[in-house]
PDB file with one MODEL, atoms N, CA, C and O in Angstrom:
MODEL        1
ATOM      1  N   UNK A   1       0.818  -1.197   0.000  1.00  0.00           N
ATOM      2  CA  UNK A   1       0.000   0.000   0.000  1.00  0.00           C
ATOM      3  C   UNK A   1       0.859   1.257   0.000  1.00  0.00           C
ATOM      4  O   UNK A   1       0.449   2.230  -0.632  1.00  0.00           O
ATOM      5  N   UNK A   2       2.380   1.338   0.862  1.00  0.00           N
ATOM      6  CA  UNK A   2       2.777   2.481   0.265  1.00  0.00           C
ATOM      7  C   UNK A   2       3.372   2.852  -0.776  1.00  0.00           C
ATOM      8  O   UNK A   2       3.780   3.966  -1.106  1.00  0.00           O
ATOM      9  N   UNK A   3       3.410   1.722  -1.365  1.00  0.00           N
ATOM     10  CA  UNK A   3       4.403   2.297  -2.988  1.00  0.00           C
ATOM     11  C   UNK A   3       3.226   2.700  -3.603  1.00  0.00           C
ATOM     12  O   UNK A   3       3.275   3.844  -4.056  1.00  0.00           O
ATOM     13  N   UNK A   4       1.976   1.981  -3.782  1.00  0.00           N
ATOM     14  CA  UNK A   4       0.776   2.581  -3.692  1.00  0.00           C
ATOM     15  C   UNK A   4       0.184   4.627  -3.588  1.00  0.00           C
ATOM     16  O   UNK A   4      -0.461   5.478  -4.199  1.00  0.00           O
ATOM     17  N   UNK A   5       0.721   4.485  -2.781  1.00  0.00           N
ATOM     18  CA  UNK A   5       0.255   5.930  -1.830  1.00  0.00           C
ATOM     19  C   UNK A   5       1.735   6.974  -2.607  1.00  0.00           C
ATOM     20  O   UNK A   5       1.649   7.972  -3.323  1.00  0.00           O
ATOM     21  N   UNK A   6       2.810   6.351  -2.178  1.00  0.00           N
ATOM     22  CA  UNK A   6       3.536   7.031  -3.471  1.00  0.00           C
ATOM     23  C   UNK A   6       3.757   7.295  -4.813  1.00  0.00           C
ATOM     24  O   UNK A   6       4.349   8.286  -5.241  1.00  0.00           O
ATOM     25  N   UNK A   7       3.200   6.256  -5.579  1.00  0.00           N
ATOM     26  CA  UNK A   7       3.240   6.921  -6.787  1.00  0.00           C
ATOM     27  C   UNK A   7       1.537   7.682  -7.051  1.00  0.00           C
ATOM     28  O   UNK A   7       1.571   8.515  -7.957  1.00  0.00           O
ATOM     29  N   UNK A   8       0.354   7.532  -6.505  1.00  0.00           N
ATOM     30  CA  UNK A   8      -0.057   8.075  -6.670  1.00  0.00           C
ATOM     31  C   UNK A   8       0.009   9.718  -6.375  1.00  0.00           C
ATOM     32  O   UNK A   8      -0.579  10.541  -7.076  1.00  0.00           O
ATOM     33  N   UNK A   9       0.908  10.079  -5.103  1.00  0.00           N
ATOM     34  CA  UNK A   9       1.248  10.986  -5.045  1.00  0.00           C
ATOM     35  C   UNK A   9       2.008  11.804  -6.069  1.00  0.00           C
ATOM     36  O   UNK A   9       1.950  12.936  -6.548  1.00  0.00           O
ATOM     37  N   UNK A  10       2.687  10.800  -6.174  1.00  0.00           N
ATOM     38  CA  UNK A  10       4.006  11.511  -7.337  1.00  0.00           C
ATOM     39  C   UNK A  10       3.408  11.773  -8.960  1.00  0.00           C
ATOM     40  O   UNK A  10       4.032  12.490  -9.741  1.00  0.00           O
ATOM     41  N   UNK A  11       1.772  10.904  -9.443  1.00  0.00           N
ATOM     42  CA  UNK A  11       1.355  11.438  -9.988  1.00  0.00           C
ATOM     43  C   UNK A  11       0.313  12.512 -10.163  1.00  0.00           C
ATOM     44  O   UNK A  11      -0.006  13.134 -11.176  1.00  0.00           O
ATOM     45  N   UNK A  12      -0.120  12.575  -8.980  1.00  0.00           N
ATOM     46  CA  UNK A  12      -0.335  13.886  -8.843  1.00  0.00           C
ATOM     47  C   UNK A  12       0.055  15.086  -8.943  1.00  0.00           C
ATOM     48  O   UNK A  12      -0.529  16.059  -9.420  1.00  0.00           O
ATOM     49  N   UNK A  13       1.609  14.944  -8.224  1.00  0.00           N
ATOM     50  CA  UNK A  13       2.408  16.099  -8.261  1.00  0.00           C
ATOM     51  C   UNK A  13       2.373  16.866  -9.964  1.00  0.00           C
ATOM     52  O   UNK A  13       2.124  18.005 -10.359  1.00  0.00           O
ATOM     53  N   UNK A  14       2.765  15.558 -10.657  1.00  0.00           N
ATOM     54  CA  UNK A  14       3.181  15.686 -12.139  1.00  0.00           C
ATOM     55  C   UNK A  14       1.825  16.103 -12.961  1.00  0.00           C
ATOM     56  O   UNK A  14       2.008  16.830 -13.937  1.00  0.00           O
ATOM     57  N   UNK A  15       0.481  15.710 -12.657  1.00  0.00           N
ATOM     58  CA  UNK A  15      -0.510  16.273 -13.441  1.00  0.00           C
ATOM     59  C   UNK A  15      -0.437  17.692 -12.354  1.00  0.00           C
ATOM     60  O   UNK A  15      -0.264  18.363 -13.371  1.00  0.00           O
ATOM     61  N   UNK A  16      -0.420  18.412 -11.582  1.00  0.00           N
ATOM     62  CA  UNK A  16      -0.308  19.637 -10.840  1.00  0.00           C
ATOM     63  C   UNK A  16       0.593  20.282 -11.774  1.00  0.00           C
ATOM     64  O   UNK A  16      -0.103  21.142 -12.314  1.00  0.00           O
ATOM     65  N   UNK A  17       1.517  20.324 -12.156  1.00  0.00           N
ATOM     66  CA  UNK A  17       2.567  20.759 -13.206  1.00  0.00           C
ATOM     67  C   UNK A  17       2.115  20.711 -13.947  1.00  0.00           C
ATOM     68  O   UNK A  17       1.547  21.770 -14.215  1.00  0.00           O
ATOM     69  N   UNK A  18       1.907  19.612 -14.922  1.00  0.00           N
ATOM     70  CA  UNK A  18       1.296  19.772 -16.549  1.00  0.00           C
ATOM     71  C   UNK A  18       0.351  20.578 -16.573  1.00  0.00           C
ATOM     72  O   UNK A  18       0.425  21.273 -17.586  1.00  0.00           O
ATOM     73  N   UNK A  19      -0.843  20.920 -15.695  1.00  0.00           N
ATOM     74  CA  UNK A  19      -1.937  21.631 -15.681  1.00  0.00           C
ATOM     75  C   UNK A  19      -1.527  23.289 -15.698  1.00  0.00           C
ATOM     76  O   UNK A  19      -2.059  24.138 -16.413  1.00  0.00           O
ATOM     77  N   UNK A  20      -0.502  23.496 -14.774  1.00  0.00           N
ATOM     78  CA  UNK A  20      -0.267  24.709 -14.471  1.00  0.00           C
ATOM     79  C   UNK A  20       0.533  25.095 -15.805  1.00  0.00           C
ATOM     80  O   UNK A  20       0.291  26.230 -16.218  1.00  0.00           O
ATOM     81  N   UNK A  21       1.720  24.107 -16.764  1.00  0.00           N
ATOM     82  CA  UNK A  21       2.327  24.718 -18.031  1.00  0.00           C
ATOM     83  C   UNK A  21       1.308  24.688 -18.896  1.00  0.00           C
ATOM     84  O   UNK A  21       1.444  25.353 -19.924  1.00  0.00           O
ATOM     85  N   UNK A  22       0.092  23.943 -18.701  1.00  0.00           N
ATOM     86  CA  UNK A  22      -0.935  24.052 -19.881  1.00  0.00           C
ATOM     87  C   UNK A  22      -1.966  25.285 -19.646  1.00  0.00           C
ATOM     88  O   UNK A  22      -2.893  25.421 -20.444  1.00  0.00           O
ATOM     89  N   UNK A  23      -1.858  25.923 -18.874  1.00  0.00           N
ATOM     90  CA  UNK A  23      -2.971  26.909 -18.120  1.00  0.00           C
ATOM     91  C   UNK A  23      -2.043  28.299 -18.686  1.00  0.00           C
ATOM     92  O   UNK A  23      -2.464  29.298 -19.269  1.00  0.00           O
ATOM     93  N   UNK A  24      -0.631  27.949 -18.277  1.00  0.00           N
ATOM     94  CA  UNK A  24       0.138  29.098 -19.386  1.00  0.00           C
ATOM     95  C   UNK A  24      -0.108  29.188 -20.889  1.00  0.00           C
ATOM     96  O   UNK A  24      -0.500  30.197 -21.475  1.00  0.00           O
ATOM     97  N   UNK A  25       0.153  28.081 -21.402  1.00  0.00           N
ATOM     98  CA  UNK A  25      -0.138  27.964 -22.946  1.00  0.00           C
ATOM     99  C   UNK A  25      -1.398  28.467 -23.549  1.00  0.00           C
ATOM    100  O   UNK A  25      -1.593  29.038 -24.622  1.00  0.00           O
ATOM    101  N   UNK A  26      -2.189  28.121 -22.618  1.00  0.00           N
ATOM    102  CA  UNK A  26      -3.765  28.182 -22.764  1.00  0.00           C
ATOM    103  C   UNK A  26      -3.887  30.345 -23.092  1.00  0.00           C
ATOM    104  O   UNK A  26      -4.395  30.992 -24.008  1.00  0.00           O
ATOM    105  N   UNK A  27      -3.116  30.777 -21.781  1.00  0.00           N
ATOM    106  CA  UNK A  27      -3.409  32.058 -21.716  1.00  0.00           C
ATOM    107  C   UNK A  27      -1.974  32.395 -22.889  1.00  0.00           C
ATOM    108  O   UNK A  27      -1.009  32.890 -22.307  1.00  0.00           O
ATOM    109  N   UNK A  28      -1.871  32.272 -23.728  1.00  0.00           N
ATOM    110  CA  UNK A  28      -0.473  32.533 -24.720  1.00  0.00           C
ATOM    111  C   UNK A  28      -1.355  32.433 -26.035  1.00  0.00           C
ATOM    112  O   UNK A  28      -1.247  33.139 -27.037  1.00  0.00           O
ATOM    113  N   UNK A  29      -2.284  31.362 -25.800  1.00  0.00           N
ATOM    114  CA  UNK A  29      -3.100  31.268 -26.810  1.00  0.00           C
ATOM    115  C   UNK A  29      -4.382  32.526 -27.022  1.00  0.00           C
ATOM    116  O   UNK A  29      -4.720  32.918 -28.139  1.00  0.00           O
ATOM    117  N   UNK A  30      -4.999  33.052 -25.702  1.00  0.00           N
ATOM    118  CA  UNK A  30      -6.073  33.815 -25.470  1.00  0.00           C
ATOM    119  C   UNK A  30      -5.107  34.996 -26.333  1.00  0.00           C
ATOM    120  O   UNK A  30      -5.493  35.363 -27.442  1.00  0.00           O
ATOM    121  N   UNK A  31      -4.072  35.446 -25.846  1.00  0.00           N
ATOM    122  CA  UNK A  31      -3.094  36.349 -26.301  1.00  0.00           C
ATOM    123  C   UNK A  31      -3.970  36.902 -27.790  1.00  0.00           C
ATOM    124  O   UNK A  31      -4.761  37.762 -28.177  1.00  0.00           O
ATOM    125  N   UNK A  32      -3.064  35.547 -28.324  1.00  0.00           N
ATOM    126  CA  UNK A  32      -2.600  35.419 -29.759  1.00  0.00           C
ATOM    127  C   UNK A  32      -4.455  35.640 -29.881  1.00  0.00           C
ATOM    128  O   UNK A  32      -4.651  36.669 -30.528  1.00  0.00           O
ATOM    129  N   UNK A  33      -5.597  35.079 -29.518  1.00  0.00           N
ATOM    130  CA  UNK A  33      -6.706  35.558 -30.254  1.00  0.00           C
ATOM    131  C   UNK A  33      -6.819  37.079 -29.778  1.00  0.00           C
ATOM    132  O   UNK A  33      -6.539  37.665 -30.823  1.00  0.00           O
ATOM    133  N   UNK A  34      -6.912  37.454 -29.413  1.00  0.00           N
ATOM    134  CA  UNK A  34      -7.565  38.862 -29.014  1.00  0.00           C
ATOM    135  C   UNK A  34      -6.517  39.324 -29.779  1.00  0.00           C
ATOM    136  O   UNK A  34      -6.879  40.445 -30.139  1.00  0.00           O
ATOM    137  N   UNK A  35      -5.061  39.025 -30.383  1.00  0.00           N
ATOM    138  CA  UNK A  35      -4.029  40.255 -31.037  1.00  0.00           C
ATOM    139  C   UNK A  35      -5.049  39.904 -32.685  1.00  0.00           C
ATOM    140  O   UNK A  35      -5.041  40.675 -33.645  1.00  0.00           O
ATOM    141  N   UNK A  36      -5.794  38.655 -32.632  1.00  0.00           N
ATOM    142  CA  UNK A  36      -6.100  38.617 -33.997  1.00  0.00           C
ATOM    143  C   UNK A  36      -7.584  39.297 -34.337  1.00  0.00           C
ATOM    144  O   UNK A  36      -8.214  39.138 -35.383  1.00  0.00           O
ATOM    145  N   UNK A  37      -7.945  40.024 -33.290  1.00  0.00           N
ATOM    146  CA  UNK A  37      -9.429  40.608 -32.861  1.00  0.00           C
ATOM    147  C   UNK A  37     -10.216  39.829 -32.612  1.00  0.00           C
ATOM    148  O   UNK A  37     -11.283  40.240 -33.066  1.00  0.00           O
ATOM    149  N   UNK A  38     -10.383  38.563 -31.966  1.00  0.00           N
ATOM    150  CA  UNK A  38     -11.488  37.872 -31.727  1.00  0.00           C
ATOM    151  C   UNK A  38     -11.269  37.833 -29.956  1.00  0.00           C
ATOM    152  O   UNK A  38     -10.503  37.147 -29.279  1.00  0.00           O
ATOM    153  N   UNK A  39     -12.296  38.883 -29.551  1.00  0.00           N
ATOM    154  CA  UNK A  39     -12.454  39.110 -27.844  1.00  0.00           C
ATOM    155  C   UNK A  39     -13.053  37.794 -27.672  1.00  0.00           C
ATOM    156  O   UNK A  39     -12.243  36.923 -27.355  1.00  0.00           O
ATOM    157  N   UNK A  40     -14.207  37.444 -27.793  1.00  0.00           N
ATOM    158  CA  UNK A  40     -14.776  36.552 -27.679  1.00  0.00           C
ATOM    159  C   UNK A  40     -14.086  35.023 -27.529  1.00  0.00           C
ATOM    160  O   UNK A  40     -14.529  34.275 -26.657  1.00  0.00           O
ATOM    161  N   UNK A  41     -13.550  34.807 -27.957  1.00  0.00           N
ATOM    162  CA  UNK A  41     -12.495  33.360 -28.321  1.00  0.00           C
ATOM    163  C   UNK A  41     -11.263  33.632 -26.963  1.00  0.00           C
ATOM    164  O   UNK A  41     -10.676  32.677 -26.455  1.00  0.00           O
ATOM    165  N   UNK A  42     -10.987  35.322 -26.449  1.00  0.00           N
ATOM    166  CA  UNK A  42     -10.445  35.519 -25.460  1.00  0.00           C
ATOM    167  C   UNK A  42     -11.174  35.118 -24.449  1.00  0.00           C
ATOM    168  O   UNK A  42     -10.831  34.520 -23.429  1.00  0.00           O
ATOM    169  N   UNK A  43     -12.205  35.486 -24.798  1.00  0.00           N
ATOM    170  CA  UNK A  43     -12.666  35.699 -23.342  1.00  0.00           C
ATOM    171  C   UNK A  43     -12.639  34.147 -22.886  1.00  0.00           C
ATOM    172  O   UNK A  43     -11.823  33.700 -22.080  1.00  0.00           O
ATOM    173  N   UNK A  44     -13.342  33.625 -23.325  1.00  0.00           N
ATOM    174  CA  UNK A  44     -13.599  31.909 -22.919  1.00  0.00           C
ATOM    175  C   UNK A  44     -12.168  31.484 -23.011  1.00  0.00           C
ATOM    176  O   UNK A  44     -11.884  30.918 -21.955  1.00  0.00           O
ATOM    177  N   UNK A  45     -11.183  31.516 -23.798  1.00  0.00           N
ATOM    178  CA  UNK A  45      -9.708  30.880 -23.442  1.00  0.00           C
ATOM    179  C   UNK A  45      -9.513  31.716 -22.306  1.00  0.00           C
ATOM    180  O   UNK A  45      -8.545  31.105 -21.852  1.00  0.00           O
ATOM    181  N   UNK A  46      -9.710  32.729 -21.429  1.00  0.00           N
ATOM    182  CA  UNK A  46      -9.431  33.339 -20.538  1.00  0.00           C
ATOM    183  C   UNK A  46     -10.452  32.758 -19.517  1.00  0.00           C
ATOM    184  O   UNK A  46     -10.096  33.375 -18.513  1.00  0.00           O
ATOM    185  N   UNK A  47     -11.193  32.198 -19.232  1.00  0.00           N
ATOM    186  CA  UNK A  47     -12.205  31.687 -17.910  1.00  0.00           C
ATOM    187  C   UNK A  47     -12.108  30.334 -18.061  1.00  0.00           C
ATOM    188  O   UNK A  47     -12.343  29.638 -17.073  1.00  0.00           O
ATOM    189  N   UNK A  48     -11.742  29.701 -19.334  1.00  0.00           N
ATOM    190  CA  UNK A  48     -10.982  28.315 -19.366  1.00  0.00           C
ATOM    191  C   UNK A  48     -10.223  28.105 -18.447  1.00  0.00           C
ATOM    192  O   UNK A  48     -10.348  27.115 -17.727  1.00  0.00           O
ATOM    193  N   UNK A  49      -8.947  29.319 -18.231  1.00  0.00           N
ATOM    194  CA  UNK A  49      -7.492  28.905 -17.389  1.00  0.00           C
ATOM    195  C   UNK A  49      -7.825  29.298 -16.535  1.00  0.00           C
ATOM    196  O   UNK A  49      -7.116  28.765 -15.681  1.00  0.00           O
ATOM    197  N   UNK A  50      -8.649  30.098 -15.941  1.00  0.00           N
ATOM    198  CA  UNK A  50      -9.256  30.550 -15.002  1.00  0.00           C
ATOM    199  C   UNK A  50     -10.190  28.969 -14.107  1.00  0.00           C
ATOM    200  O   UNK A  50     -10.079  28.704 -12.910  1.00  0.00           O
ATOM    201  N   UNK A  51     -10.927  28.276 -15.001  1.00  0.00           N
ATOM    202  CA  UNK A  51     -11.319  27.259 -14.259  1.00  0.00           C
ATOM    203  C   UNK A  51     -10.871  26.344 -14.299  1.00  0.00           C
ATOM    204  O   UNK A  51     -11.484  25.392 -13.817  1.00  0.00           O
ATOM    205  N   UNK A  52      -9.299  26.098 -15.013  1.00  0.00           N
ATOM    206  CA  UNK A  52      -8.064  25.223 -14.546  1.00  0.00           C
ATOM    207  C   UNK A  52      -7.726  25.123 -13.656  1.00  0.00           C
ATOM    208  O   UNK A  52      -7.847  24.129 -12.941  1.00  0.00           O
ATOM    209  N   UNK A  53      -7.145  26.207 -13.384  1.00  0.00           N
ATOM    210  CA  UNK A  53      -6.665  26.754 -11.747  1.00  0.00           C
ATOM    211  C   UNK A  53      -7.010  26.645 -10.994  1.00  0.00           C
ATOM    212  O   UNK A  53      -6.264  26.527 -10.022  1.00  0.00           O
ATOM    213  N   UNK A  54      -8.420  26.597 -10.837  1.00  0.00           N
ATOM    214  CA  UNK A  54      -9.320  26.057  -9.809  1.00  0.00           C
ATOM    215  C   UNK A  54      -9.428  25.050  -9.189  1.00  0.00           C
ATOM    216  O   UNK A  54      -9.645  24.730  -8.020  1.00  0.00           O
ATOM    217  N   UNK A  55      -9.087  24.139 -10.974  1.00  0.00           N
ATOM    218  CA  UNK A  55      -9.387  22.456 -10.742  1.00  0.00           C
ATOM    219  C   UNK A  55      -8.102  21.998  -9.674  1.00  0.00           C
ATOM    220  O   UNK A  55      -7.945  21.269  -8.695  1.00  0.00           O
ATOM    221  N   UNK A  56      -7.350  22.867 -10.486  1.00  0.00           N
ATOM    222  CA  UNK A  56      -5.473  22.504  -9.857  1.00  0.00           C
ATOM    223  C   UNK A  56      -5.834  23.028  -8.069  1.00  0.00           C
ATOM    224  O   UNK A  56      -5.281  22.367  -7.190  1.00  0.00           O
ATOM    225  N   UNK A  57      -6.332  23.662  -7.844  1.00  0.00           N
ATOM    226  CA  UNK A  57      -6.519  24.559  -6.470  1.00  0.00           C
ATOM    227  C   UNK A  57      -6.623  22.732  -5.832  1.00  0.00           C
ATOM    228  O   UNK A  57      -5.876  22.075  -5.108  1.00  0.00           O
ATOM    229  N   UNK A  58      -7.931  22.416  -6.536  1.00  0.00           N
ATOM    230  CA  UNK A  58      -8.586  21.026  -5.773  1.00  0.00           C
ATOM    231  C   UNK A  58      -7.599  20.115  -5.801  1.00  0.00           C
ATOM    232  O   UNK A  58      -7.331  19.419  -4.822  1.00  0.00           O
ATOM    233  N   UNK A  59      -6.888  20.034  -7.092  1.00  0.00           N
ATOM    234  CA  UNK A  59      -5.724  18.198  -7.099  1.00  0.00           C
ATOM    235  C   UNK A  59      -4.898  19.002  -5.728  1.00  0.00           C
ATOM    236  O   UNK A  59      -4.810  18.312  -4.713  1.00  0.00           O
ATOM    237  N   UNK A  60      -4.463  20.033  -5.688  1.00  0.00           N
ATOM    238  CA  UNK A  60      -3.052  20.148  -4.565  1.00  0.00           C
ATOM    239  C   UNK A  60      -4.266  20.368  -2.921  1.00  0.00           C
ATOM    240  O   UNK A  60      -3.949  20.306  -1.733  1.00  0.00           O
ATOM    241  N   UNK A  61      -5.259  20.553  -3.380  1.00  0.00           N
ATOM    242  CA  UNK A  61      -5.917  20.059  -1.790  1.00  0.00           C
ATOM    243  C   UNK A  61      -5.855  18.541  -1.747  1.00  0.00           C
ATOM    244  O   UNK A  61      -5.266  18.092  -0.764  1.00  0.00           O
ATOM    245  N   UNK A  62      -6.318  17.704  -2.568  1.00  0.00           N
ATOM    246  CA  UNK A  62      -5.904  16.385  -2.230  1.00  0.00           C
ATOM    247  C   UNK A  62      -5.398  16.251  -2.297  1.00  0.00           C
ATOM    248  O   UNK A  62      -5.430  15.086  -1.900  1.00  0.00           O
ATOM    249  N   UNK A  63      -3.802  16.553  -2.750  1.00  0.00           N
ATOM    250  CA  UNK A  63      -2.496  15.813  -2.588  1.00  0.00           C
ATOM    251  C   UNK A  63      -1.940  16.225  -1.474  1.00  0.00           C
ATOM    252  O   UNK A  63      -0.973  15.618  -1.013  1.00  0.00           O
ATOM    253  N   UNK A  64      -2.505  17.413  -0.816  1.00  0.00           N
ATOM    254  CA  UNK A  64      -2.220  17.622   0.496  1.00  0.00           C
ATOM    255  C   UNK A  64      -2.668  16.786   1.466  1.00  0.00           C
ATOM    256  O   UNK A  64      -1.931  16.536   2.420  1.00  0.00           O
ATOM    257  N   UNK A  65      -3.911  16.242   1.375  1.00  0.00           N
ATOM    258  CA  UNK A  65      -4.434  15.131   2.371  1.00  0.00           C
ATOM    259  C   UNK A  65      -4.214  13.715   2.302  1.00  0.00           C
ATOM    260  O   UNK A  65      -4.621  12.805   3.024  1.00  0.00           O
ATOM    261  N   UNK A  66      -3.303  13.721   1.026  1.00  0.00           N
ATOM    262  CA  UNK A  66      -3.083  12.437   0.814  1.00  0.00           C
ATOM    263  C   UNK A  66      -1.150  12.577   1.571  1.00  0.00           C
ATOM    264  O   UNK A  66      -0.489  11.549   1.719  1.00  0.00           O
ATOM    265  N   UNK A  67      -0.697  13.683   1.859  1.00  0.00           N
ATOM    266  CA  UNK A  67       0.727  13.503   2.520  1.00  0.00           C
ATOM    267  C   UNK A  67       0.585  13.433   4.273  1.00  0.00           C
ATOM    268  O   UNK A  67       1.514  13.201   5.047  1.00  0.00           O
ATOM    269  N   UNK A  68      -1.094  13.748   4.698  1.00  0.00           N
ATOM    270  CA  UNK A  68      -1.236  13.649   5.819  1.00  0.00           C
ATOM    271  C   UNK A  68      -0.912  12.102   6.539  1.00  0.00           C
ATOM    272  O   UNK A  68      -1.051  11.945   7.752  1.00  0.00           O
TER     273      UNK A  68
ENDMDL
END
């Protein structure tokens, strides 16, 4: 059970990361629409990474209760 409890941790850690470089990309992308005039296509790639972050808020609350 703890190699168990560790790698699930350790994949957690690693989707916590991928989420957070994809939440950058995501807003690199909103960028690039709004420089091409489409607000709209911003706006939602912008409340997209916005409700990434969120999700990520939740994985690092459970990966916090899972180091308890």
């Amino acid at each position: 059970m703890g190699s168990e409890l560790k790698e699930l941790k350790a994949l957690l850690s690693y989707m916590i990361k991928h989420n957070d470089e994809h939440a950058g990309e995501l807003k690199d992308l909103a960028e690039k629409a709004k420089s091409l005039g489409n607000a709209v296509a911003y706006d939602e790639l912008i409340i997209g990474v916005k409700e990434m972050k969120k999700a990520n808020e939740r994985l690092k609350n459970a990966l916090n209760k899972l180091k308890e």
